[in-house]
C-alpha positions as CSV (number, residue, x, y, z in Angstrom):
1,X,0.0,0.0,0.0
2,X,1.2,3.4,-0.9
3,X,2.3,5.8,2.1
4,X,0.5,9.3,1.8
5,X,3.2,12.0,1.7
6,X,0.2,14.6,2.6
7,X,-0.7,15.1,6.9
8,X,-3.8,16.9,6.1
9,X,-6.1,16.4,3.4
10,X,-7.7,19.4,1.5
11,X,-9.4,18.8,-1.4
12,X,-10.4,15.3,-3.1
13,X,-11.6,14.9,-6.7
14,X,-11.8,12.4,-9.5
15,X,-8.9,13.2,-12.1
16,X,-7.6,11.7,-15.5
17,X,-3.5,11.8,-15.7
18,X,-2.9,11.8,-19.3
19,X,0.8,9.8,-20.6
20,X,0.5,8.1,-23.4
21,X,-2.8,6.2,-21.9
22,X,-5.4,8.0,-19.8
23,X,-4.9,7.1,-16.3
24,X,-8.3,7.2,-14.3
25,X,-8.1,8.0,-10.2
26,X,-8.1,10.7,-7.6
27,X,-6.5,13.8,-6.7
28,X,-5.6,14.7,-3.5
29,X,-4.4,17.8,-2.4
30,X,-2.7,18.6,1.0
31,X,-0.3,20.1,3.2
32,X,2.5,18.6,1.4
33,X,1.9,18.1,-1.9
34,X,0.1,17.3,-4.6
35,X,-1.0,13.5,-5.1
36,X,-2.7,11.2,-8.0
37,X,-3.9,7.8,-7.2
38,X,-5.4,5.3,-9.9
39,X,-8.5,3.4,-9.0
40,X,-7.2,0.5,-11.2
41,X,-3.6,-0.3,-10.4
42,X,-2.5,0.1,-6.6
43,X,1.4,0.8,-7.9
44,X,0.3,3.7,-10.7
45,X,0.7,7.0,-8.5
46,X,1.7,10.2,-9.0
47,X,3.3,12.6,-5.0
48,X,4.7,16.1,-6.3
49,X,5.6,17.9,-3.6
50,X,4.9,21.8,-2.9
51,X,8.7,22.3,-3.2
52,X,9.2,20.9,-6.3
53,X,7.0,22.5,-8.3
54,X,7.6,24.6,-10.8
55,X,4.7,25.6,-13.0
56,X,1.4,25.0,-13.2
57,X,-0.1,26.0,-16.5
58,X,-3.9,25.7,-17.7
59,X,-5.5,25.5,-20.9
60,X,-8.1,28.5,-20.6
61,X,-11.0,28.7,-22.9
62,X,-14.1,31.3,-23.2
63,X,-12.5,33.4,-20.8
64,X,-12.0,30.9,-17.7
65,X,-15.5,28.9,-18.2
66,X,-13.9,26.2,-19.7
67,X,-10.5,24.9,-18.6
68,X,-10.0,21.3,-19.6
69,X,-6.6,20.5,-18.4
70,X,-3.4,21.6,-16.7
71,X,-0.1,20.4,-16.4
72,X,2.5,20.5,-13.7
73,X,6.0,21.3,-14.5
74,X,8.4,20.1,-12.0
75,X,12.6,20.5,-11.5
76,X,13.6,17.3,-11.7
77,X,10.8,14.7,-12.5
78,X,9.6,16.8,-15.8
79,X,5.8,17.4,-16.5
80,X,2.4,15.7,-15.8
81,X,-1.0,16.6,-17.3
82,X,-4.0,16.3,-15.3
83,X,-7.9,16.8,-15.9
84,X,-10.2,17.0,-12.9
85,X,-14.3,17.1,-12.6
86,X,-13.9,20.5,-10.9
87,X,-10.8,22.2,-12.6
88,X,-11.5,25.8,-10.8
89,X,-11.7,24.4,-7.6
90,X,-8.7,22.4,-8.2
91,X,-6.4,25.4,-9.0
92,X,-8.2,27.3,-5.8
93,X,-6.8,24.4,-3.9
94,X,-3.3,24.4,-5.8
95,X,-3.1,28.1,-5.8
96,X,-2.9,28.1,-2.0
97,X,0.3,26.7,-2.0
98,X,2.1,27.6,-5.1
99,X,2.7,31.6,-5.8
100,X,0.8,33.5,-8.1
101,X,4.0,33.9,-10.2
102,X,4.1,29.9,-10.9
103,X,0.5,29.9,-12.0
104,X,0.1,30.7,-16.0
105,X,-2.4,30.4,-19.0
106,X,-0.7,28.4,-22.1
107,X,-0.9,29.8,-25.0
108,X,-4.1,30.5,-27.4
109,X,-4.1,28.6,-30.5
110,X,-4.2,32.4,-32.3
111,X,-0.6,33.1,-30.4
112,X,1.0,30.3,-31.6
113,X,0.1,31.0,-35.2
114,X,1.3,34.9,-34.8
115,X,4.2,33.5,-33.3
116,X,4.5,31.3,-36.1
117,X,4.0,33.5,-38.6
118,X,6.6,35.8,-37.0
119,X,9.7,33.8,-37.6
């Protein structure tokens, strides 16, 4: 059985962890860090702790009603790509222990074509 890094839990949700095949589980979000837990495989989990960290970027759409997904860059292990039922609540919870200057919106699709088109 996996070992919570977390003391406190703060927010629970169901979540899809997108590599390669979508992974179906939980997210938990505590003290600590940031957790993923499939409901299907005991040994496929995700702990990224607070520390670690180092972006967390969202796909925004219609101005913040729709936000699909959001990956989390960290400094060593590289970058994970979540989905949760409730994405704004999850980045409340998130945003409460990562600074506002690690919290971004990727890019539009129309940025990446200027940017494009630019070069």
């Amino acid at each position: 059985m996996v070992q919570s890094i977390n003391t406190k839990s703060e927010y629970h949700v169901d979540a899809t962890w997108f590599r390669g095949m979508s992974v179906y589980g939980q997210v938990l979000i505590g003290d600590v860090g940031f957790e993923f837990y499939s409901s299907k495989n005991v040994n496929d989990f995700v702990q990224i702790p607070w520390t670690e960290v180092k972006l967390v970027i969202a796909d925004v759409y219609f101005k913040g009603r729709y936000i699909p997904r959001f990956k989390i860059q960290t400094r060593n292990s590289g970058d994970f790509i979540f989905a949760t039922r409730h994405p704004k609540d999850t980045l409340r919870a998130i945003r409460t222990h990562v600074s506002d200057e690690k919290m971004r919106k990727s890019r539009t699709f129309w940025q990446i074509i200027k940017n494009f088109l630019k070069i």
